[in-house]
DSSP file (Angstrom, degrees, kcal/mol; ACC not computed):
  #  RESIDUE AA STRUCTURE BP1 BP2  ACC     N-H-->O    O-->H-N    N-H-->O    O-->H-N    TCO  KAPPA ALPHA  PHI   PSI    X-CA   Y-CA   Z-CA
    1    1 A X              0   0    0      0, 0.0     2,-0.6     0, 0.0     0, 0.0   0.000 360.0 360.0 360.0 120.5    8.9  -26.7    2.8
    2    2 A X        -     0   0    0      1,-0.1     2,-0.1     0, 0.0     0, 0.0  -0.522 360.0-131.8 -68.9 113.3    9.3  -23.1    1.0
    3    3 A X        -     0   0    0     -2,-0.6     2,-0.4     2,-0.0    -1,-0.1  -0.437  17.1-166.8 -53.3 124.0    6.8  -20.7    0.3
    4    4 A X        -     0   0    0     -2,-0.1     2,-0.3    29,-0.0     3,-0.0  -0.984  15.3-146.4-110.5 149.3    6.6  -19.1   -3.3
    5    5 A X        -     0   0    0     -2,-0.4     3,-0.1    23,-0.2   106,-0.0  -0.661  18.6-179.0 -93.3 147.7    4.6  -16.4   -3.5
    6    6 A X  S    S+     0   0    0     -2,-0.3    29,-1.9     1,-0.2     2,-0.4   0.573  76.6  24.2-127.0  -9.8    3.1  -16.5   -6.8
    7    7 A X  E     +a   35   0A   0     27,-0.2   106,-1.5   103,-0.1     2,-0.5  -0.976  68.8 177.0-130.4 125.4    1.1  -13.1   -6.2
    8    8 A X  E     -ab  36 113A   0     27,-1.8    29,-1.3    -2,-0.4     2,-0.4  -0.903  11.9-157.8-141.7 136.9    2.2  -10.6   -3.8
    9    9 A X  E     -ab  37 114A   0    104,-1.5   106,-2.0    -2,-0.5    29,-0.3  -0.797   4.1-165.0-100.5 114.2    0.5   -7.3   -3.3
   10   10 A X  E     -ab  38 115A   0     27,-1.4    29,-1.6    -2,-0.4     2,-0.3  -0.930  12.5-143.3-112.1 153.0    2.2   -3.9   -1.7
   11   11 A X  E     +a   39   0A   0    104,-1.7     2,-0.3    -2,-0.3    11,-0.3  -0.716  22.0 176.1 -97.6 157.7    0.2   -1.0   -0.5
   12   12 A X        -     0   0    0     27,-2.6    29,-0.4    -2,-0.3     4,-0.1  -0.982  22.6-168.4-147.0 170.4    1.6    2.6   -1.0
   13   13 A X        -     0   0    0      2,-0.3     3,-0.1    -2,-0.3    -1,-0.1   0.087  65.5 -88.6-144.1   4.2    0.1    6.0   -0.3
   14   14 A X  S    S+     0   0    0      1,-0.4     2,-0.1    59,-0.1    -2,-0.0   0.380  87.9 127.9 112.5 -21.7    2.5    8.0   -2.1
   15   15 A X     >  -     0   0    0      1,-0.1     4,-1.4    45,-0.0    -1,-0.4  -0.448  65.4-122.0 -80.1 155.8    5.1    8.5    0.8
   16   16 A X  T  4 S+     0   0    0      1,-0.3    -1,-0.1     2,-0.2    -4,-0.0   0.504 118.5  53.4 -81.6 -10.5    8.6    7.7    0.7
   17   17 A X  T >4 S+     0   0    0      2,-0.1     3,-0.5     3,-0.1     4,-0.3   0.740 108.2  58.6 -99.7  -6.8    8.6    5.3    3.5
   18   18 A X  T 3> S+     0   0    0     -3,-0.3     4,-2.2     1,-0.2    -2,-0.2   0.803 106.3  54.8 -63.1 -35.4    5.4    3.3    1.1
   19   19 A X  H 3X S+     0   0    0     -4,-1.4     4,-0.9     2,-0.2    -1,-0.2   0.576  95.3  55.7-113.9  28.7    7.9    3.1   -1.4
   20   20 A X  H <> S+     0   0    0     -3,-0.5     4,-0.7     2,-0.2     5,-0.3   0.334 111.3  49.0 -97.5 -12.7   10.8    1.3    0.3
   21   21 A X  H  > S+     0   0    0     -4,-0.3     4,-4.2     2,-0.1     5,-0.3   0.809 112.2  51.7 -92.9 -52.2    8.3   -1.3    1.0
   22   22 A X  H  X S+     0   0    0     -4,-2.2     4,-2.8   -11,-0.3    -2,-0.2   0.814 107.4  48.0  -1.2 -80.7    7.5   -1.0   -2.7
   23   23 A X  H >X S+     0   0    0     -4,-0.9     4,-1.5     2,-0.2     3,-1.1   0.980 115.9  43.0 -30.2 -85.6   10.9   -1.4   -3.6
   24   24 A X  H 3X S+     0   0    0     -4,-0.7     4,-3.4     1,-0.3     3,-0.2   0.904 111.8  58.3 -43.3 -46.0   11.3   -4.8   -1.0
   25   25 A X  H 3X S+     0   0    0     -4,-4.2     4,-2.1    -5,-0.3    -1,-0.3   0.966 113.0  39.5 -52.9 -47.4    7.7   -6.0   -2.5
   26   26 A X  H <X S+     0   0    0     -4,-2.8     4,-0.7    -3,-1.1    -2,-0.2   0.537 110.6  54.7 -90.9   8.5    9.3   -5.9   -6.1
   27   27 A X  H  X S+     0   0    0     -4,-1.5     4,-1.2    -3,-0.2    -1,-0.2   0.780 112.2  43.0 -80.8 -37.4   12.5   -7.2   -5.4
   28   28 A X  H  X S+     0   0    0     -4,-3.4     4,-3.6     1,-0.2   -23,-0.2   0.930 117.0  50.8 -91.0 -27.9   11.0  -10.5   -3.7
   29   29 A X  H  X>S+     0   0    0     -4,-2.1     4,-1.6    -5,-0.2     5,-0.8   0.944 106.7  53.6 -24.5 -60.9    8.3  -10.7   -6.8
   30   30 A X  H  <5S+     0   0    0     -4,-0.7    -2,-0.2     1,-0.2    -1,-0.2   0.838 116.8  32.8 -85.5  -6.9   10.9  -10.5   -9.0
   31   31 A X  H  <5S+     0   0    0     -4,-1.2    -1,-0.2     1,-0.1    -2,-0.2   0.974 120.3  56.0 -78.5 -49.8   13.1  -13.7   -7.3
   32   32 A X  H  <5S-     0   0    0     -4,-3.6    -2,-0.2     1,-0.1    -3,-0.2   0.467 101.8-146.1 -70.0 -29.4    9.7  -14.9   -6.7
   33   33 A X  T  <5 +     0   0    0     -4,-1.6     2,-0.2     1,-0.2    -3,-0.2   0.940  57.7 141.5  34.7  58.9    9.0  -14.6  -10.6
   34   34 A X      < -     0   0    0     -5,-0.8    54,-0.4    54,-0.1    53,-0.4  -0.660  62.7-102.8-131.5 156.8    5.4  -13.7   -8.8
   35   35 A X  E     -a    7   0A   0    -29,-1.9   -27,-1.8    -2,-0.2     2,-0.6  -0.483  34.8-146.8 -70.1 153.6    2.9  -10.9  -10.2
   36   36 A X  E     -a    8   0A   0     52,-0.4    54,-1.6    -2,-0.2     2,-0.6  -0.942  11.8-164.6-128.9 124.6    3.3   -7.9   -8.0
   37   37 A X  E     -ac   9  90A   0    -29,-1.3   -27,-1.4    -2,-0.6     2,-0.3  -0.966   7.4-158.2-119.7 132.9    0.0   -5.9   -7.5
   38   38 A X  E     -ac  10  91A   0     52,-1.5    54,-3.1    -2,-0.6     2,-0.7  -0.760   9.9-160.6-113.2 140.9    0.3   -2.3   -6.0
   39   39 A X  E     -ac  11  92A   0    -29,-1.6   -27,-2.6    -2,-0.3     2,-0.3  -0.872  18.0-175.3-145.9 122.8   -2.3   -0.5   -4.4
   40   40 A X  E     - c   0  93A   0     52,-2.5    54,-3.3    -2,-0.7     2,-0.4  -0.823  15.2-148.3-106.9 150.8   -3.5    2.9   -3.4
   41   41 A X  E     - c   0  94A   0    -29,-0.4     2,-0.5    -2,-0.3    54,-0.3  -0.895  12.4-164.3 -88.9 127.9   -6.4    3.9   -1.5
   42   42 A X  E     - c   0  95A   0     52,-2.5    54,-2.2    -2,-0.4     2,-0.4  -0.989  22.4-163.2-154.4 145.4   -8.3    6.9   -1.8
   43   43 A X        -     0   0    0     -2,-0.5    23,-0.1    20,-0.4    52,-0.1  -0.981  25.1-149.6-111.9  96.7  -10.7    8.8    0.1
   44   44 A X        -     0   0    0     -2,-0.4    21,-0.2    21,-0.1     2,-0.2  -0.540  22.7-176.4 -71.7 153.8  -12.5   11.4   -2.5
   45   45 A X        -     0   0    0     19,-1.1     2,-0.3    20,-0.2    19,-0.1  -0.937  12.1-162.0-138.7 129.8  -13.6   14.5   -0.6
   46   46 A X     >  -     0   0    0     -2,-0.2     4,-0.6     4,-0.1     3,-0.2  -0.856  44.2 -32.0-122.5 174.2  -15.5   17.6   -1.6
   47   47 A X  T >4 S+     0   0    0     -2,-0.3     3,-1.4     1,-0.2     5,-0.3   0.198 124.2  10.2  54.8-165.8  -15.9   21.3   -0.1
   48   48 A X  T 3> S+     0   0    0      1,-0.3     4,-2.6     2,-0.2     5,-0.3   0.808 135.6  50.2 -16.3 -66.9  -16.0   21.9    3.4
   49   49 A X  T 34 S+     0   0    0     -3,-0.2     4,-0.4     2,-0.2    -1,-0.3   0.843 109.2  47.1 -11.3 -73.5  -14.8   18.4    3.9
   50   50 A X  T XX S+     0   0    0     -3,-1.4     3,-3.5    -4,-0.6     4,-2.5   0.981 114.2  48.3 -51.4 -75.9  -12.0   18.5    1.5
   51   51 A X  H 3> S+     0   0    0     -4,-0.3     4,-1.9     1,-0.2    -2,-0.2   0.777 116.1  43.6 -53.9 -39.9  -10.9   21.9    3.0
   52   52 A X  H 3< S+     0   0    0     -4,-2.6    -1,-0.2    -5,-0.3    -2,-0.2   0.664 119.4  48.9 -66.5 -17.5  -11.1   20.5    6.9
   53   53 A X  H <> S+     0   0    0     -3,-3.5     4,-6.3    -4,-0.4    -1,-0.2   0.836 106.0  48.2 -76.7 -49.4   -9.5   17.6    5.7
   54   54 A X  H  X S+     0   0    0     -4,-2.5     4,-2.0     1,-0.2     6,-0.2   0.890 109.8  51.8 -57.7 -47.5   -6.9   18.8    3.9
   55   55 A X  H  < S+     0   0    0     -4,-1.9    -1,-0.2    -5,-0.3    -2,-0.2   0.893 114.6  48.1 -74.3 -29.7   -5.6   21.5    7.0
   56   56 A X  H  4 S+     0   0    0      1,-0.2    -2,-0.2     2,-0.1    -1,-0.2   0.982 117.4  46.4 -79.8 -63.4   -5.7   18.2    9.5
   57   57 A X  H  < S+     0   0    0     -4,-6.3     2,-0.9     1,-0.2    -2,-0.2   0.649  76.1 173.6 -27.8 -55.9   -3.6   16.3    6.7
   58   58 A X  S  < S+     0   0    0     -4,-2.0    -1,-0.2     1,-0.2    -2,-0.1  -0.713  76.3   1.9  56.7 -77.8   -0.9   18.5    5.6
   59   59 A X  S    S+     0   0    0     -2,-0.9    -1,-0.2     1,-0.1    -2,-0.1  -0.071 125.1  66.6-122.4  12.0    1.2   16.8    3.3
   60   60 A X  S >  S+     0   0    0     -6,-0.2     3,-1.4    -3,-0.2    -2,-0.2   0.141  70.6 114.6-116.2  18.1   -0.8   13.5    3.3
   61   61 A X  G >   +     0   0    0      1,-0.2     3,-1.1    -7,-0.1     4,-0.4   0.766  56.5  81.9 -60.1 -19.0   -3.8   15.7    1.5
   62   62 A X  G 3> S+     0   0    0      1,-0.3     4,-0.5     2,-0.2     3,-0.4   0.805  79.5  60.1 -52.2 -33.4   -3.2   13.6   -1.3
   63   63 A X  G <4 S+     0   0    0     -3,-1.4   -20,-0.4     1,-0.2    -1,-0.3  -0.017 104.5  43.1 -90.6  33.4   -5.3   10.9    0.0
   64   64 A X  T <4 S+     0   0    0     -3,-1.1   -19,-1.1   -22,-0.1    -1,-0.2   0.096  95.1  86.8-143.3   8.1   -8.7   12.5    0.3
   65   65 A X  T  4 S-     0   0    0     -4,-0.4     2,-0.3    -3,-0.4   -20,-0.2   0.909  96.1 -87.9 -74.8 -36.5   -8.4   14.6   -3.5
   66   66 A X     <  -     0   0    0     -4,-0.5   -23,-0.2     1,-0.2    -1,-0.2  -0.926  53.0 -57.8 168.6-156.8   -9.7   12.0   -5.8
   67   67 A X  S >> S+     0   0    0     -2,-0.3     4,-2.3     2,-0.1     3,-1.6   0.814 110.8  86.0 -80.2 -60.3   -8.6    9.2   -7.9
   68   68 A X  H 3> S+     0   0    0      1,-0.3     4,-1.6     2,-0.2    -1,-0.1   0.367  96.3  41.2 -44.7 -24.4   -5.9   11.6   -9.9
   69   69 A X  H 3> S+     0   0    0     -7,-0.3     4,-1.1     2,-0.2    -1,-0.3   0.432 105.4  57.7 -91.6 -19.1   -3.2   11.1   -7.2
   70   70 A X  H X> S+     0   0    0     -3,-1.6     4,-1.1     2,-0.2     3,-0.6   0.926 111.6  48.4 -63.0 -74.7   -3.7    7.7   -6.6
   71   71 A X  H >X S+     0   0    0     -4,-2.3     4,-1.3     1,-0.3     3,-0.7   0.687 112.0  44.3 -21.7 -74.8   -2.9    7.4  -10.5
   72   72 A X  H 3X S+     0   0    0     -4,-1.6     4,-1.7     1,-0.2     5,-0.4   0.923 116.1  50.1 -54.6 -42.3    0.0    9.4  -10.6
   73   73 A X  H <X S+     0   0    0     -4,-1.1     4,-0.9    -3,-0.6    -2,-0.2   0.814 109.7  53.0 -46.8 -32.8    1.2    7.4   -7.1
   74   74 A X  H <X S+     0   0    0     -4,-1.1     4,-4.0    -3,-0.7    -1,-0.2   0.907 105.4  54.2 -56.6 -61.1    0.5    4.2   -8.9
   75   75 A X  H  X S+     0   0    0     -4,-1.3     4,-1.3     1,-0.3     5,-0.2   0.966 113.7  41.9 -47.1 -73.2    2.9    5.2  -12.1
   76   76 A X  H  X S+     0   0    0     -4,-1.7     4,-1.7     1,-0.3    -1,-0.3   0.720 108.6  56.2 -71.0 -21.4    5.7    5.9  -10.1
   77   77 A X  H  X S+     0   0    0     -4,-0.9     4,-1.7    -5,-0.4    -1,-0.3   0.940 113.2  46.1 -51.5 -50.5    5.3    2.8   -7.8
   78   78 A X  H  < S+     0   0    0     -4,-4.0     5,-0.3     1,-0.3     4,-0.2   0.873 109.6  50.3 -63.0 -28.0    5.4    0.8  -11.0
   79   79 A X  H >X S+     0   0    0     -4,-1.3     4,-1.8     2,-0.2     3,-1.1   0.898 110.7  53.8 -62.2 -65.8    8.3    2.7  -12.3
   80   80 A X  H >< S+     0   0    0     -4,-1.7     3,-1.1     1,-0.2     4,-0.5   0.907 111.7  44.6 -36.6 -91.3    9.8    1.9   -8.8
   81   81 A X  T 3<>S+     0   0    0     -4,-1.7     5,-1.4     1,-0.3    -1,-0.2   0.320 106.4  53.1 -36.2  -8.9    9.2   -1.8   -9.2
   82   82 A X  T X45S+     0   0    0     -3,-1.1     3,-1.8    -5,-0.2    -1,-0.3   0.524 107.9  55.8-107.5 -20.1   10.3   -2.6  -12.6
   83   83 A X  T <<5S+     0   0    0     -4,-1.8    -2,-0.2    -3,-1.1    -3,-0.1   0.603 101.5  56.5 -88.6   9.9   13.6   -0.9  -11.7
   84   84 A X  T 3 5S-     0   0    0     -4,-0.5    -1,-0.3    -5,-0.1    -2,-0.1   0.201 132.3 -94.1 -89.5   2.6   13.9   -3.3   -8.9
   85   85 A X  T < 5S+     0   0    0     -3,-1.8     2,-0.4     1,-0.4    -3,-0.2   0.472  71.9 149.7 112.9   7.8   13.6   -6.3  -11.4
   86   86 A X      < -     0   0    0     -5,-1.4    -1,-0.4     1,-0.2     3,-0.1  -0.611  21.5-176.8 -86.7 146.2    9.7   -7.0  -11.4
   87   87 A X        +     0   0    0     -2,-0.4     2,-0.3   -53,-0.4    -1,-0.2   0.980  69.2  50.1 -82.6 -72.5    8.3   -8.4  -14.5
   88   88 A X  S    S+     0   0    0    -54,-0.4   -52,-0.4   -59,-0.1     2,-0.2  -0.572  71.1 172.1 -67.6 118.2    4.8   -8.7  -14.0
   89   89 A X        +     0   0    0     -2,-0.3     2,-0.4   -54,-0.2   -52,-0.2  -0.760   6.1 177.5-118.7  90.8    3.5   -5.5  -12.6
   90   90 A X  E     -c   37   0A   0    -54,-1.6   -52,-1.5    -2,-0.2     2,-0.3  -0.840  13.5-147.1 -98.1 125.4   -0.2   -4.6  -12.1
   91   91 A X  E     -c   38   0A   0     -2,-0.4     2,-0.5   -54,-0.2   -52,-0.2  -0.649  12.2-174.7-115.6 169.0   -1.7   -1.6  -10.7
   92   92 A X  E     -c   39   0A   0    -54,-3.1   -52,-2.5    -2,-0.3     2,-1.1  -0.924  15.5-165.1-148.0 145.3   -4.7   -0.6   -8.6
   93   93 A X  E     -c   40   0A   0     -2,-0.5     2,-0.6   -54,-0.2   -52,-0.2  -0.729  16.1-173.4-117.4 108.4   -6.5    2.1   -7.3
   94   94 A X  E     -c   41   0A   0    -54,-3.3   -52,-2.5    -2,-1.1     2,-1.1  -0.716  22.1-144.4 -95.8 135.7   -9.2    1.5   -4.5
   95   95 A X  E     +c   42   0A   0     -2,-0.6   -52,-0.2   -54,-0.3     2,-0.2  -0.794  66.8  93.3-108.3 105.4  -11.5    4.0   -3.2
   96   96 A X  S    S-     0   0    0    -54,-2.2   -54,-0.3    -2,-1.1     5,-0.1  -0.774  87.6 -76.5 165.3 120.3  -11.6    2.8    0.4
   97   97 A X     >  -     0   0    0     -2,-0.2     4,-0.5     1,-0.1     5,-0.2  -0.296  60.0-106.3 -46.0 136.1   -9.8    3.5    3.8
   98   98 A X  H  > S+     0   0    0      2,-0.2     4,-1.3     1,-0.2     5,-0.2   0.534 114.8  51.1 -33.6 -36.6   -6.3    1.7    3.5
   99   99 A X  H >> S+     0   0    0      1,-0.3     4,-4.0     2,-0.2     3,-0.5   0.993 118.9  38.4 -76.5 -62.1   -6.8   -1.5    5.8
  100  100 A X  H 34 S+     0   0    0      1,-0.2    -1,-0.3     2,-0.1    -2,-0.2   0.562 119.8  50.9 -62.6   9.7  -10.4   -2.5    3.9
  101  101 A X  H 3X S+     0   0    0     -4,-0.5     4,-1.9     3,-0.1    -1,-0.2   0.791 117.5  40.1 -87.5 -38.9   -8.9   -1.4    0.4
  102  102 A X  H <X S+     0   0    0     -4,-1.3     4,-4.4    -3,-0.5     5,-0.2   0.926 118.0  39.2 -84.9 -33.3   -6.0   -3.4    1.1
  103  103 A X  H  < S+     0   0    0     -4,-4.0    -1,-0.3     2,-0.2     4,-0.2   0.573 117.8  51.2 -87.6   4.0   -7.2   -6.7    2.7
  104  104 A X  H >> S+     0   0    0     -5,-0.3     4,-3.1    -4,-0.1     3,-1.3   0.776 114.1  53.4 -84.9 -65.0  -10.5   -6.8    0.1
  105  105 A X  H 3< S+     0   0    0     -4,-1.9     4,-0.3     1,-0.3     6,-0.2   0.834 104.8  47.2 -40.3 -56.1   -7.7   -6.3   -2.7
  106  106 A X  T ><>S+     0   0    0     -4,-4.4     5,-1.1     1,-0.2     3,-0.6   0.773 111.5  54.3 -76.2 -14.3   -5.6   -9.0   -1.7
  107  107 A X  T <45S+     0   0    0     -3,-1.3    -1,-0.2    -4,-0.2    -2,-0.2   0.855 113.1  39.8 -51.8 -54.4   -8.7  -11.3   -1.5
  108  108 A X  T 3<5S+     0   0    0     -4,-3.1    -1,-0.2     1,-0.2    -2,-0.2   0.228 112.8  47.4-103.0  37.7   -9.8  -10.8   -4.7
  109  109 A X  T < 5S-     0   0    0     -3,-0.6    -2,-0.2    -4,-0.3    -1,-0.2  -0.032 109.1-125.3-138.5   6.2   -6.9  -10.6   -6.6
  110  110 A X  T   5 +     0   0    0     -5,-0.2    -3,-0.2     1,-0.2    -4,-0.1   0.823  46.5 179.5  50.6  26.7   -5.9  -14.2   -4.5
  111  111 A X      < -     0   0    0     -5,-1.1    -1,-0.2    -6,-0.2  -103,-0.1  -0.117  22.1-157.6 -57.4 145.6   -2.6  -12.5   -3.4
  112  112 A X  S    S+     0   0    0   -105,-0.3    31,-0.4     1,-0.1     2,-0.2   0.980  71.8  31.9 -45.5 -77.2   -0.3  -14.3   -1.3
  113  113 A X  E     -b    8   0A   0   -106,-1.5  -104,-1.5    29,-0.2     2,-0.3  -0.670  64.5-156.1 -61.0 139.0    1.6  -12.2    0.2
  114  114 A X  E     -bd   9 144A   0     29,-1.8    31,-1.2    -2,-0.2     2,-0.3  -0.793  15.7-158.5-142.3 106.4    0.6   -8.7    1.4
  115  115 A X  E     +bd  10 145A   0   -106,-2.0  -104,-1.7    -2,-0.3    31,-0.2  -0.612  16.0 169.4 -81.0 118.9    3.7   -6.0    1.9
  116  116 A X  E     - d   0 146A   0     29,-1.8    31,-1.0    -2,-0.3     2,-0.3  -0.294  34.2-127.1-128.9-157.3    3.3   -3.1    3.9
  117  117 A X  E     - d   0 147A   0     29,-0.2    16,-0.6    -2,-0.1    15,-0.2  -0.952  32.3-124.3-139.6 150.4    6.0   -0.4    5.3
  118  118 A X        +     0   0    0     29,-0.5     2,-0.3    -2,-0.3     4,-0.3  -0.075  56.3 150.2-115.7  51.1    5.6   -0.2    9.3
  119  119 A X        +     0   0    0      1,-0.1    13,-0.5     2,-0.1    14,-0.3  -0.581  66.3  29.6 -21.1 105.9    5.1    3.6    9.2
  120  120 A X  S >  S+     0   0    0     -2,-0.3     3,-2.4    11,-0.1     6,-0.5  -0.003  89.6 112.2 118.5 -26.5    2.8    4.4   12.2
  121  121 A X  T 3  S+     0   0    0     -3,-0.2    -2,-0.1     1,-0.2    10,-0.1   0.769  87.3  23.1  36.0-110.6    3.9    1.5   14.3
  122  122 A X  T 3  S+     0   0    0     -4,-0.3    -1,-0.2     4,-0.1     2,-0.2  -0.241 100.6 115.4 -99.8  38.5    5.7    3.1   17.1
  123  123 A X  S <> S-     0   0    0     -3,-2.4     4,-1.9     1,-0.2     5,-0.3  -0.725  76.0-126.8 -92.4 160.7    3.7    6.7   16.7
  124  124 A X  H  > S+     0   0    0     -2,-0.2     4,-0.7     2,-0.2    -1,-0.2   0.766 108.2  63.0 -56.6 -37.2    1.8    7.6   19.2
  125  125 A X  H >>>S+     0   0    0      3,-0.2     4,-2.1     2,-0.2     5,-1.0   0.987 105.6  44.3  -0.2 -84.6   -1.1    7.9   16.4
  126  126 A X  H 3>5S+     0   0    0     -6,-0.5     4,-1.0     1,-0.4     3,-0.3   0.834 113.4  49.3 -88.2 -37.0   -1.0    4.3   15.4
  127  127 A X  H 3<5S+     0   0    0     -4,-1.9    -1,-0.4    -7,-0.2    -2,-0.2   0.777 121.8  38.1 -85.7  -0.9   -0.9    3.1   19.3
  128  128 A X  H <<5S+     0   0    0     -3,-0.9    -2,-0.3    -4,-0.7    -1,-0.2   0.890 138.9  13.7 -91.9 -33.3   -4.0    5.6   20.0
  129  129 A X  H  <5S-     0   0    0     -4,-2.1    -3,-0.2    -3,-0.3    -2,-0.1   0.245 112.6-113.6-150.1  -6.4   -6.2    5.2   16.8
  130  130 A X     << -     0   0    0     -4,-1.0    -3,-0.1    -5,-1.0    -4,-0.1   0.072  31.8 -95.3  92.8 160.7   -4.3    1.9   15.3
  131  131 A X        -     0   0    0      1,-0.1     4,-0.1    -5,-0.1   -11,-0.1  -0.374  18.2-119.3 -91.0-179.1   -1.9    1.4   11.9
  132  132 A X  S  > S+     0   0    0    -13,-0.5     4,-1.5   -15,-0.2     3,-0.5   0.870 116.7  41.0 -83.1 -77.8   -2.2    0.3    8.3
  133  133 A X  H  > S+     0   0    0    -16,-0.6     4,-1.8   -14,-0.3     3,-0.4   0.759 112.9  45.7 -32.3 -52.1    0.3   -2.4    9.4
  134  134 A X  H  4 S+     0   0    0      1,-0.2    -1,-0.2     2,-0.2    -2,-0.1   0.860 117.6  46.8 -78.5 -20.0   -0.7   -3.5   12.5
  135  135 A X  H  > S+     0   0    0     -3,-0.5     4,-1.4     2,-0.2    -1,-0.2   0.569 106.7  55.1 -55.8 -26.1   -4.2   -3.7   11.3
  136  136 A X  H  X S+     0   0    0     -4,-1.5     4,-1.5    -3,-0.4    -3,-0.2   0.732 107.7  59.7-101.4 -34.2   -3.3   -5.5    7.9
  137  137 A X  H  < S+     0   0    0     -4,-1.8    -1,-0.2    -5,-0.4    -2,-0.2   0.474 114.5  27.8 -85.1   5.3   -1.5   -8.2   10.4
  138  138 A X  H  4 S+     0   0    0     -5,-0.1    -2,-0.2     3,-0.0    -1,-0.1   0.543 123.1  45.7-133.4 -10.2   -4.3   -9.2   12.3
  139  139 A X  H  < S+     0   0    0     -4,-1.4     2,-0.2    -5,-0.0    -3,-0.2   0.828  93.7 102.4 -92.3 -10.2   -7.1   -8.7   10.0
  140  140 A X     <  -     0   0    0     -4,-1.5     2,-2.8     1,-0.1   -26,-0.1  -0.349  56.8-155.8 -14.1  88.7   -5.2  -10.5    6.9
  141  141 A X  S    S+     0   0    0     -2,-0.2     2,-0.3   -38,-0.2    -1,-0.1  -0.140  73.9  34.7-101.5  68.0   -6.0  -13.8    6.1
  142  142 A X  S    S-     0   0    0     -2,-2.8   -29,-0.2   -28,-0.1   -28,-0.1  -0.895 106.3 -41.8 166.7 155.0   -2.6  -14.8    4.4
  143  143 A X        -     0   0    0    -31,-0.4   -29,-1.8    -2,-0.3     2,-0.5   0.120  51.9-165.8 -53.0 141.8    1.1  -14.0    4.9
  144  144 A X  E     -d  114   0A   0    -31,-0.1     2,-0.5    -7,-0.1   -29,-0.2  -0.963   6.6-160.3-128.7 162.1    2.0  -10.5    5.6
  145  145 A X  E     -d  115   0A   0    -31,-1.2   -29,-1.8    -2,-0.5     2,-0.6  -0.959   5.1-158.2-138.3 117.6    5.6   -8.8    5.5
  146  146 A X  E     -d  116   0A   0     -2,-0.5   -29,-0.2   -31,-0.2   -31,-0.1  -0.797  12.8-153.7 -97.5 100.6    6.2   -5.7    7.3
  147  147 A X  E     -d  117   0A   0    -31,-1.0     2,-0.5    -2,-0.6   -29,-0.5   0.006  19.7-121.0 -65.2 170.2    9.3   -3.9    5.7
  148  148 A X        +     0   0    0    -31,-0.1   -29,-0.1     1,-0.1    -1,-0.1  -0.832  56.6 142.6 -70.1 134.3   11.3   -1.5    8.1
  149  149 A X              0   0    0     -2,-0.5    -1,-0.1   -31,-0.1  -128,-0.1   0.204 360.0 360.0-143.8  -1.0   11.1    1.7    6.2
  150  150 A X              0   0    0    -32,-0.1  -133,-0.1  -133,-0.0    -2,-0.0   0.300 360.0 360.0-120.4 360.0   10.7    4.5    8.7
């Protein structure tokens, strides 16, 4: 028997290898004729924080400034995703480290499917301090598809 996904959920953080899963999430939505819900995560930070945060980050600083960059990251997923052929497109912005933002999200929003890009993998990072992917495939409770993107 074949699965249809009738909701499927991708996460993005605003990086280019977040929106190739992006991309894949609203291409199989849109065969799928499934909703696709996108989701960012954000960490606000202020002061000292922010600044300590920010130097460790570099070009991922985006994710500890506020809401306002989730927002704009959101638009352009969804702009991404209707020009891959999804109809239904809803977005959402959680304020919440990625793994609990994503796997709470898909819970209450009953996705199906939950699409992730397997950025962080094979870093030495993600086998010292763990992924967004390899974390969202074992704490998941529901199919997950991890695009190639890196």
């Amino acid at each position: 028997m074949v699965t249809v996904y009738r909701t499927v959920m991708v996460g993005t953080d605003g990086s280019a290898s977040s929106f190739s899963a992006v991309e894949a999430a609203a291409r199989l939505a849109a065969v799928c004729r499934a909703e696709l819900v996108i989701v960012c995560a954000f960490v606000p930070m202020r002061g000292r924080e922010l600044a300590v945060a920010q130097d460790q980050l570099g070009a991922e600083a985006y994710q500890v400034v506020g809401s306002a960059p989730a927002e704009d990251t959101l638009r352009a997923a969804g702009d991404l995703a209707r020009a891959q052929g999804a109809q239904d497109v809803r977005s959402v912005a959680v304020q919440d480290e990625p793994v609990a933002a994503l796997v709470r999200t898909a819970r209450d929003c009953a996705a199906d499917l939950l699409v992730v890009g397997n950025r962080g993998l094979r870093s030495l990072a993600g086998r010292l301090l763990g992924s967004v992917p390899a974390d969202i495939a074992r704490k998941a409770d529901l199919d997950v598809l991890i695009v190639h993107t890196t």
